[in-house]
N, C-alpha and C positions, 0 to 999 in steps of 0.2 A: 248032811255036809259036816265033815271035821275038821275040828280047828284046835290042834295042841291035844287031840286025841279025844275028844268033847266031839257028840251030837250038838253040834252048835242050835238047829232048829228045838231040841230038846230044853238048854238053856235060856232062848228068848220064850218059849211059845209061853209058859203060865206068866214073865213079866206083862205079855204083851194080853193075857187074858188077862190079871186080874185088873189091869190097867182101865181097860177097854169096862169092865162089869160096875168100876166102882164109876167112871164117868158117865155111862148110861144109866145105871141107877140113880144117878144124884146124892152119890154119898161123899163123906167127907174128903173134904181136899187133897189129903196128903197122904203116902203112905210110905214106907220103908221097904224095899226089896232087902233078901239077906244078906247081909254082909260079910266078909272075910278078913281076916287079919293077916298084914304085911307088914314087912321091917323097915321099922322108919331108921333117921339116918344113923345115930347112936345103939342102934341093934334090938332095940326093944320094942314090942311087938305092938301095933297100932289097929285101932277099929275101921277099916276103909269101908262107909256105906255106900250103897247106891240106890237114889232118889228116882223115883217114880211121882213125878205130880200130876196128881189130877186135878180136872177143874169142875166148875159149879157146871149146872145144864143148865140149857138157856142158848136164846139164839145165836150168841157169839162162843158156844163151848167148845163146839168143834173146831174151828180157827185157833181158838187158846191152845189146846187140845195138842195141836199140829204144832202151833212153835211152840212151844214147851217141851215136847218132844224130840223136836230134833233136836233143842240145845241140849238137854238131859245123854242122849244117845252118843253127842256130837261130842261132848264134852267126859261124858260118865262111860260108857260101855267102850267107848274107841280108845281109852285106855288101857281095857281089859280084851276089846275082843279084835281090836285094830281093825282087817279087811272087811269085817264079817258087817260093820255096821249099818253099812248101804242095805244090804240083806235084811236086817229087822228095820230100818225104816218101811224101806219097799212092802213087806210082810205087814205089817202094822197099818200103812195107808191103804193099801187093798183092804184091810178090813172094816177100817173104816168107811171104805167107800163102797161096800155093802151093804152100808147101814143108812144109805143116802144123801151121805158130807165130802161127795168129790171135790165141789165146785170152789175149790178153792185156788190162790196164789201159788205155783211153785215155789215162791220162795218162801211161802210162811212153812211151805210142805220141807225143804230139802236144808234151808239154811244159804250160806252164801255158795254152796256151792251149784245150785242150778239157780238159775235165773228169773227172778220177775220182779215185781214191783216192790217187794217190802225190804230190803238191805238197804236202798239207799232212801229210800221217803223215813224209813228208820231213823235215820242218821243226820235229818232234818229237823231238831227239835225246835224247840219254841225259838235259841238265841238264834237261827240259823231259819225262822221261815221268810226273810225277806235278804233281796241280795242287791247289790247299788254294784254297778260295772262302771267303771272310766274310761275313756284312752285320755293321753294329752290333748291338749284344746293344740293345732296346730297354728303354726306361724306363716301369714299371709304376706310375705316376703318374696314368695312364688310357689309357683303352680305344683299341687301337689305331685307325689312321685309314689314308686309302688312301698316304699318303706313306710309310707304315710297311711298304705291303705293295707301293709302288714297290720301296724300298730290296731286299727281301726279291724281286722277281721279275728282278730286274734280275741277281743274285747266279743266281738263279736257271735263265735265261737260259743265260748264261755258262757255267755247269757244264754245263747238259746238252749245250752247242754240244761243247764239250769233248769230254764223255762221246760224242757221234758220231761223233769225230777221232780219237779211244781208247776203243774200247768198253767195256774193261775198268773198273769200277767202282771196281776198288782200286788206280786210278791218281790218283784223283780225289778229295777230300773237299769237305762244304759243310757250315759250319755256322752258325745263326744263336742267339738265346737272348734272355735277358732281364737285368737290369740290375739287380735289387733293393736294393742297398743308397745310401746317401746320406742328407742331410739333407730332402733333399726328399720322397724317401719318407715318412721318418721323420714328417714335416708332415702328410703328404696321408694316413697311417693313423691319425693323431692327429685329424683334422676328421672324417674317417669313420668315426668311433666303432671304427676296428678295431685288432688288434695289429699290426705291421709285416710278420708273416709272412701274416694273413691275406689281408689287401692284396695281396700278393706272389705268393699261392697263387691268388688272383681273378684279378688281372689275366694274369699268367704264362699261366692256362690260357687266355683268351682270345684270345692272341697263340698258341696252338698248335693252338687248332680254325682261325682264320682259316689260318694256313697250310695246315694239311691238307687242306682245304678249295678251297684256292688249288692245291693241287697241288705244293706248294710240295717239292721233291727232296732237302731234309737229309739229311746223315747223322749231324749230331749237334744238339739243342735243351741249350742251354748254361744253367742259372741260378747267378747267382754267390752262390747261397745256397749252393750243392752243398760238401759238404765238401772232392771234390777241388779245388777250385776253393779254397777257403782253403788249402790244400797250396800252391799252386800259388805264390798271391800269398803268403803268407810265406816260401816259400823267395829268390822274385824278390826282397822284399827286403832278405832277408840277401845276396844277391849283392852288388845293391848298396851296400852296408852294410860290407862285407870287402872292398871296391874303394874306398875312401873317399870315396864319394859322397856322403854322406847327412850332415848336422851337423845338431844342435838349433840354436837361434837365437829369436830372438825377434820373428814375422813381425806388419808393421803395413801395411794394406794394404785393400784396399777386395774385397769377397766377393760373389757372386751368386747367390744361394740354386738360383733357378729354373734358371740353367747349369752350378753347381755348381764356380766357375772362380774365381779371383782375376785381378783385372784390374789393371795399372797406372793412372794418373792420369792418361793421357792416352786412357786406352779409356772414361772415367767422364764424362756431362754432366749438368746438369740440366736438370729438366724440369719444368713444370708437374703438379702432384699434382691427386687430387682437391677436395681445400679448397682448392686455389687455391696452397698452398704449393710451394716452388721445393725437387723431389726429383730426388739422384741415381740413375740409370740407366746403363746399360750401353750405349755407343755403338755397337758393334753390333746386341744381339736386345732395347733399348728395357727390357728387364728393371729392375725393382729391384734397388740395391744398398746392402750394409750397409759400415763400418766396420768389419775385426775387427784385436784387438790380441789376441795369444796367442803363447805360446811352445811352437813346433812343430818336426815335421823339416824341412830344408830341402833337396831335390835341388839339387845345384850345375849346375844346366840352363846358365849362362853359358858354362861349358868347350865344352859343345857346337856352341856356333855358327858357327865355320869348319868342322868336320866334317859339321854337316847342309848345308853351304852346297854344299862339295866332293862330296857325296854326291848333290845335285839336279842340279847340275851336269855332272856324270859322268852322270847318267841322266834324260837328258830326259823319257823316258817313264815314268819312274817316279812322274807324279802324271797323273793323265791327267781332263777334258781339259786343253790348255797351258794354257789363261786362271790355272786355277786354279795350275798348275806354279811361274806368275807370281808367281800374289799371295804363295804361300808362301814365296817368294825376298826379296819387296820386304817383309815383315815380318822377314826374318833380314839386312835391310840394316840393320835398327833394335836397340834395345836388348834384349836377351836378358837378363832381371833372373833371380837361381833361383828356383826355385818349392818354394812350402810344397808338403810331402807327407803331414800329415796334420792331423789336427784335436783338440781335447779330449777326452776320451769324456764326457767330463761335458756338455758342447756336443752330440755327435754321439757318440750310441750305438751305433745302427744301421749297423754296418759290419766289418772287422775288425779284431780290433786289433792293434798293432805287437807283434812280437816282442820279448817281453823287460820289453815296456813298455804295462804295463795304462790309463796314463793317456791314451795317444793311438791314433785309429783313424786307420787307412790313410789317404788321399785318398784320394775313390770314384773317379776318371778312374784312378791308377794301377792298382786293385781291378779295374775294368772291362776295359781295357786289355788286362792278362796273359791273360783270358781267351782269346783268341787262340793263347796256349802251352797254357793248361789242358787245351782240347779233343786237342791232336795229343799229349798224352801228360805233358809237360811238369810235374813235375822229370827225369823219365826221360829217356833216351838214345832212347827211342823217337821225340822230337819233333823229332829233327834229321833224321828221312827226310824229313820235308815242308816243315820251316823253310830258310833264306826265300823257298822256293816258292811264294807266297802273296800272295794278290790281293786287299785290305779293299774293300768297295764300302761308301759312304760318304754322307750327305745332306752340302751343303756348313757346316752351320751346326755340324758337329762337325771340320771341314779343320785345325784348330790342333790339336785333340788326337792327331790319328792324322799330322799330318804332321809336327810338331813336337817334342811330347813325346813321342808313344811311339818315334819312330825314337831321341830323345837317350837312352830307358831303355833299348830298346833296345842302343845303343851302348856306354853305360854298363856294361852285362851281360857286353860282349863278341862279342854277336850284331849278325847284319845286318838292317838294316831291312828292312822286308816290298818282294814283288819291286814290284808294284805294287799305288798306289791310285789306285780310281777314284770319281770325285766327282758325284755327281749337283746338281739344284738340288731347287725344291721345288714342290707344286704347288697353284695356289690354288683359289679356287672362285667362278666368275664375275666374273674380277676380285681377288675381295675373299683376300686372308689368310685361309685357316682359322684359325676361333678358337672356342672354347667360350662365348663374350661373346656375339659375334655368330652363335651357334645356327647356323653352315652349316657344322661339320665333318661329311665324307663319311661314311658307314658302310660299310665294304669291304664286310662279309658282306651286306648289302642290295645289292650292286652285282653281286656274284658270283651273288645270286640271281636278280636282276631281267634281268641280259646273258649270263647265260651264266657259265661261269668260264672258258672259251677264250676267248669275247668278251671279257670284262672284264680277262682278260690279254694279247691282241693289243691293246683302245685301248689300255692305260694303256705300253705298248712299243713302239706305234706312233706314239704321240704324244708321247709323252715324251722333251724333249734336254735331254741333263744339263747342257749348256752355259747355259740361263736355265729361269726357272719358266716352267710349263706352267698352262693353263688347264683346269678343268673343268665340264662341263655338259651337261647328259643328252642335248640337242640334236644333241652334237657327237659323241656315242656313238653314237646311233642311225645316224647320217649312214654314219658311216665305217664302222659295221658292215655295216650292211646293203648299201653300195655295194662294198665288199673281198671280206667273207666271203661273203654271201647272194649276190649277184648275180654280183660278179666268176667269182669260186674255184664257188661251189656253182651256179651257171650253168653253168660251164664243165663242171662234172665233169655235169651232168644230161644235157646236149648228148648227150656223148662215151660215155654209157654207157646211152640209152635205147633199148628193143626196136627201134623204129622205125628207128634209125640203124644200132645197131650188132645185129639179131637173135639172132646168133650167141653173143654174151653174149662173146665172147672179147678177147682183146687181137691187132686183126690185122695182117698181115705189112706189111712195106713194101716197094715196089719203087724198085730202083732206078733202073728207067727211068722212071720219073716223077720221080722225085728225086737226078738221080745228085748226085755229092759234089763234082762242077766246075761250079761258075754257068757261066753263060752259053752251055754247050750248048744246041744246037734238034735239034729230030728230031717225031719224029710221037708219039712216048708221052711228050713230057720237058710237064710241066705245073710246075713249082716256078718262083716267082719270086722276084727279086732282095727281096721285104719276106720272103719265106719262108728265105731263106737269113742275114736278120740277124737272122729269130729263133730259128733254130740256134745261131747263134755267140753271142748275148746269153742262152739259157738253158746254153748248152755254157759260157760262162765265170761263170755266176752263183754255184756255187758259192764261186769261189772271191774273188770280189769278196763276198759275205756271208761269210767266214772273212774277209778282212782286216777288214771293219766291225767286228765281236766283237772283233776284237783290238785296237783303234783305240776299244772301248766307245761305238758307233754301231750298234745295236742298232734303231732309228729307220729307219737307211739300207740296214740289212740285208731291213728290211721294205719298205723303200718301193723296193728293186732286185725285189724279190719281186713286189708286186702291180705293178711296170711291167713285167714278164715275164708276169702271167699276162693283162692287157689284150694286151698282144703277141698272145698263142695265143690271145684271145676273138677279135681282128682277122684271124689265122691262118685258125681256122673260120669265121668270118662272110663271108670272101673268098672261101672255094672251098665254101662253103654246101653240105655234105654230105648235108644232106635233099633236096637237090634230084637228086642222081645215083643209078644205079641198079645196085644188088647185082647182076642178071642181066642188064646190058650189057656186054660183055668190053671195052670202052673206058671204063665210067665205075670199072667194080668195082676196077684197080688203085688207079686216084688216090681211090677212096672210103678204100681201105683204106691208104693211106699218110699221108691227110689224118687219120683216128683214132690212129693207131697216132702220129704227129707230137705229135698231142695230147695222149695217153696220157700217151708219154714224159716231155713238157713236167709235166703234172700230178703224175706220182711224180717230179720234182724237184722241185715245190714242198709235195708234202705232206712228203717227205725233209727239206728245210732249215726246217720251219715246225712242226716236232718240238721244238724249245726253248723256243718260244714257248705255240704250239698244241696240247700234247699229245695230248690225247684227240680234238680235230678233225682233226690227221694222222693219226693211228691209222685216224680212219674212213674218212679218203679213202684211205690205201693198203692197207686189208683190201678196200673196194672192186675197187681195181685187182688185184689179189689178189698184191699183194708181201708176204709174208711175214717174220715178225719179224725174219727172221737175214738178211736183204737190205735194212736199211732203214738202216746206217752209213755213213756218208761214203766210207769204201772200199769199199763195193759199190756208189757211185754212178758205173755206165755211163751218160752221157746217149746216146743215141739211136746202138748201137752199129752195128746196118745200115747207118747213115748213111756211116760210117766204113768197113764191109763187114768187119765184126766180127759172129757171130753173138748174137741178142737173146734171152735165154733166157726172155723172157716172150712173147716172139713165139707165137700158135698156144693160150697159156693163157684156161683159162676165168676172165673174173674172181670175183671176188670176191660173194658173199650182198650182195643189193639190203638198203642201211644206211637208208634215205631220205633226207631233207634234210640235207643236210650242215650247212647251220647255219639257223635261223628266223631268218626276216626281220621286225626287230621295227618295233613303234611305241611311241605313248607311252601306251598302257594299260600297267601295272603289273602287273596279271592275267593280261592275253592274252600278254603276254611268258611271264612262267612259267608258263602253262599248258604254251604250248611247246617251251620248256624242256622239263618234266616229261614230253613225249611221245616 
C-alpha cells in the first residue's frame, strides 16, 4: 500500500516488530522509534520524535499494551500517516491476537472511535463515581399532568443512562416527592372542604401511582410533611441564623399566592380583571398579586450576588441548556433586593414554623428546597457523600428558585451549589397553554394507558427539547409510534428473527470473507459495501455520541441518533434482501449469515442504549436476542466483535423464547389500542 509514495506496510512493520519483541520479552518500558526533523514556526529545524511504549508483562500487559497503543498511533502516526492509521492498528492487533491476547474490550482496542465499555467508565473517576438525580418535589394543589411526569422521566432517563455506565446501584440515587406545604395549599384544602393533610394525603398518593406506573426508577418519594424533613429544614435554618444571615425587619412588597414568590415592582403590571377593573399581576406567569406589609425574617440574599455571578461563570455548564445559563446571569446584572423568609403564622399556618419563634412559618421555597439535603441524610454527616454531586432537573418556571436562591442558601450554609441544573421548558396542548379553565390538561395515566407506558415514555423524550415548549397531540403520538417503534425497531427485529429467514433460531456466525474489516477489498466471497461499512462505524460510535447527548441533557438527540441507526440496518437488510438467498447454497449461506448476524449485532445496540428510556420494550427485544441480564451494561457493549476479529460470544447462540410484537401498531380507536396493550 502507498501513501505519499512510501510502502506504507514497509514503514509500520519493524515499529510494530520491535514493539511486539521488547513487550513479550519483558524488557524495558520505553523506547524511541526514529525520528525526523520539521520546521517549527520561526523556520528553524525541530526534533519531532515518535514514542513507542511498551509495558512490563504480566497479566494486565496486554490490555496496557492495547491502550497505549492506540493513543501512541491515534495521537503520534495519524499525524504523519493520516488514513493509513486504522491499517497499523488492525495489523498490530491481529498480531497480537496470535499470540493469545484477543479477548479484550474494543475499546481499550480502537480508542473512542469503536465502541465498548472503557471511554466512558474512563471518564468516571473517583469525583464522579456516585451521582444524586432530583426532579422538583411537586405541588399538591392538583392532580398531576403530563409536564409533571416530563420533569419526573427526564430525571429519570438520566439515572438509568448512569446506572448502565456504573452498574452498581449504590452509586447512584434519584429522588423525587411532593411539596405539601404553603399558602396555597393552605387555600386549595380550604375550597375542598378538606384538612390540609387530607388534601396532601390525596394528591401525594396520586403523584406516586403515576410514577409507579411510569416506571418511574426512585429510590427515595420525599414529602415534606415527613418529620425528617422538619429536622432537616430547622436545622438549615439555624445554620443560617448562627452565620448572620437572617435579620427580622419589616418586609413591604408585592406577594403571589399562586407562585408562592415576592416579586419586586418591576416584575408587577397591570392588567385588565374580570369587571373590567385595572389588576396587578405578575409579569412573568400573568398570576395575581397582593400587597403584603408584615414584619418577617429576611435572608440577606443581596451579599450573594458577585458569588453566584463568580460561580456561573466559573461553570458554564452548571445550568444547562446555555439559553437558560444566560438568562440567570442577565437577572444577577440587576438588583438582588433580600428576600423575606417567612410569613405570619396567623397569615400562614400550614407550614413550619421558625425556630424559637411560634409567630412565623418558614418560607415554603426555602421549606421545599432543603428537601434536596433531607433525602441524602442531611443534618448527618452521611449527606456529604453525595453533596454537591447532584443534578436538580427542573421545569423553567421554577429557574429563579433553584438557580438563585437556593445556590445563595446554599452558600450561605457554607456548602457548594448543586453540580448541575438542568432546565426543561414546558409542554402545551395543541397550541394552547394547559389550563384547567380551558378543560385540555393532559391526563398522564390515560396516556400510559392508551400508548403504551414505553410508548408514552419514548414520545414524550423524544419529542421533548428542553430548549422551547413542545406541542401535544394524539396525532403526533400515533405517527411517531408507530413509524420508530412498530415499524422501524419492531420490523426490524421480526425480519431478523423469523423461521423463514433465520430456521435455526440461532444468532449466526459472520464471515469474514464476506465482510473483511478493509473496505475496498475484491475477491470472489468479499460481498460488503461501502453503505455497509458506514453502518458499522455509525452504530460502532453510537454509543458513545448517545452518552455525550445525556450529558449535554439531549435526550431528544440520543434518540433521534438511535432510530437514524436503526433505518441504517432496515437499508442494511433491505439491500442484500436475505429472503431472497439460500441456506443450502455454499455461495449464498455465508453472506446470509453475516447479513443476520450484522443485524443482530446492530439490534442488541439499540435495545442496550433504549434501556433508559424504553425499559420493559428493551428487556423484550434483548431476551429475544437471548442476551442475558448480566450482558446488558455499557461495559459489556462489544459491537460487532468478528468484525474486528475478536471472538463474538453470542455467535452459534440459540436466541431467545419468541416474545411477539415487539410493540402494537396503534390507531385512534382508544379500545383497540389497549386491547393490545393488554395482549
Amino acid at each position: 500500500m502507498l501513501y505519499k509514495g512510501k510502502d506504507v506496510r514497509r514503514l509500520s512493520q519493524p515499529l510494530l516488530n520491535q514493539a511486539a519483541r521488547r513487550y513479550f520479552s519483558g524488557q524495558a518500558p520505553r523506547l524511541l522509534a526514529r525520528g525526523g526533523r520539521r520546521r517549527g514556526r520561526s523556520g528553524e529545524g525541530r526534533r519531532s520524535e515518535l514514542r513507542f511504549i511498551g509495558f512490563p508483562a504480566g497479566s494486565r500487559g496486554a490490555t496496557r499494551l492495547r491502550m497505549r497503543l492506540s493513543h501512541v498511533l491515534s495521537e503520534r502516526l495519524r499525524l504523519r500517516f493520516g488514513p493509513v492509521c486504522t491499517m497499523l492498528r488492525t495489523s498490530f492487533l491481529r498480531l497480537l491476537g496470535r499470540t493469545g491476547a484477543s479477548k479484550l474490550s474494543l475499546l481499550e482496542d480502537f480508542g473512542p472511535r469503536y465502541y465498548g465499555s472503557g471511554s466512558l467508565s474512563a471518564r468516571d473517576d473517583a469525583s464522579d463515581a456516585r451521582a444524586y438525580f432530583t426532579t422538583p418535589i411537586f405541588y399538591v394543589n392538583a392532580a398531576p399532568h403530563i409536564g409533571h411526569l416530563y420533569s419526573a422521566l427526564l430525571a429519570d432517563a438520566l439515572c438509568r443512562h448512569r446506572r448502565l455506565r456504573s452498574p452498581s446501584t449504590a452509586a447512584t440515587r434519584f429522588s423525587t416527592g411532593t411539596d405539601e406545604h404553603g399558602l396555597k395549599i393552605q387555600q386549595a384544602a380550604a375550597t375542598a372542604g378538606l384538612a390540609p393533610t387530607e388534601l396532601c394525603d390525596r394528591i401525594s398518593e396520586q403523584f406516586q401511582q403515576l410514577f409507579q406506573e411510569a416506571g418511574i426508577s426512585c429510590t427515595d418519594f420525599i414529602r415534606t410533611t415527613e418529620a425528617r424533613h422538619r429536622v432537616a429544614v430547622q436545622q438549615f435554618w439555624g445554620v443560617l441564623k448562627s452565620r448572620g444571615l437572617l435579620y427580622k425587619g419589616l418586609y413591604e412588597g408585592w406577594y403571589c399566592a399562586s407562585d408562592e414568590c415576592f416579586l419586586p415592582e418591576a416584575k408587577v403590571t397591570w392588567q385588565p380583571g374580570p369587571s373590567g377593573d385595572s389588576l396587578p399581576v405578575s409579569l412573568e406567569s400573568g398570576h395575581p398579586v397582593s400587597w403584603t406589609k408584615e414584619e418577617n425574617y429576611i435572608f440577606r440574599l443581596s451579599q450573594f450576588r458577585e458569588p453566584l455571578q463568580r460561580w456561573l461563570r466559573g461553570n458554564p455548564q452548571a445550568i444547562t441548556p446555555e439559553p437558560f445559563h444566560h438568562v440567570v446571569l442577565q437577572w444577577l446584572d440587576e438588583e438582588l433586593p433580600d428576600l423575606s423568609v417567612s410569613r405570619r403564622s396567623s397569615h400562614l399556618h400550614w407550614g413550619i414554623p421558625v425556630p424559637g419563634d411560634d409567630s412565623q412559618t418558614i418560607y415554603v421555597w426555602l421549606d421545599a428546597l432543603v428537601n434536596y439535603l433531607t433525602v441524602i441524610g442531611y443534618p448527618n454527616a452521611e449527606f456529604k457523600f453525595w453533596w454537591p454531586a447532584t443534578s436538580h432537573i427542573i421545569g423553567k418556571d421554577i429557574l429563579k428558585f433553584h438557580a438563585i436562591y437556593w445556590p445563595a442558601f446554599l452558600l450561605g450554609a457554607g456548602m457548594s451549589p448543586p453540580q448541575r441544573i438542568y432546565v426543561h421548558s414546558h409542554w402545551t396542548v395543541c397550541g394552547q397553554k394547559m389550563s384547567k379553565s380551558l378543560g385540555n390538561v393532559v391526563d398522564p395515566r390515560t396516556c400510559l394507558n392508551r400508548y403504551t407506558v414505553d410508548g408514552f415514555r419514548y414520545f414524550l423524550l423524544r419529542q421533548g427539547v428542553p430548549n422551547w415548549d413542545c406541542d401535544y397531540y394524539d396525532e403526533k403520538v400515533v405517527k411517531l409510534l408507530n413509524s420508530e417503534l412498530a415499524d422501524a425497531l419492531g420490523g426490524l427485529l421480526n425480519r431478523c428473527t423469523a423461521k423463514r429467514i433465520n430456521p435455526s433460531e440461532t444468532y449466526p456466525a459472520f464471515c469474514t470473507n464476506c465482510f473483511p474489516s478493509e473496505p475496498g477489498l475484491v475477491g470472489p466471497s468479499v460481498r460488503a459495501q461501502a453503505e455497509d461499512y458506514a453502518l458499522v462505524s455509525a452504530v460502532a460510535t453510537l454509543p458513545k455520541r448517545v452518552a455525550d447527548h445525556y450529558d449535554n441533557f439531549q435526550i431528544y438527540k440520543a434518540l433521534e441518533a438511535v432510530s437514524s441507526c436503526v433505518r441504517q440496518t432496515n437499508g442494511f437488510v433491505q439491500r442484500h434482501a436475505p429472503w431472497k438467498l439460500n441456506w443450502d447454497s455454499p455461495v449464498d449461506a455465508p453472506w446470509l449469515s453475516t447479513v443476520l448476524h450484522v443485524a443482530l449485532e446492530c439490534l442488541r445496540v439499540f435495545g442496550t442504549l433504549l434501556q433508559p428510556v424504553t425499559p420493559s420494550l428493551a428487556d423484550k427485544l434483548l431476551s429475544r436476542l437471548g442476551v442475558s441480564v448480566s450482558e446488558r451494561s455499557l461495559g459489556k457493549l462489544y459491537f460487532l466483535p468478528r468484525f474486528y476479529g475478536h471472538p463474538c460470544p453470542f455467535e452459534g447462540r440459540r436466541l431467545g423464547p419468541e416474545t411477539g410484537v415487539l410493540f402494537p401498531k396503534l390507531d385512534q380507536s382508544r379500545t383497540w389500542v389497549v386491547k393490545a396493550h393488554r395482549t
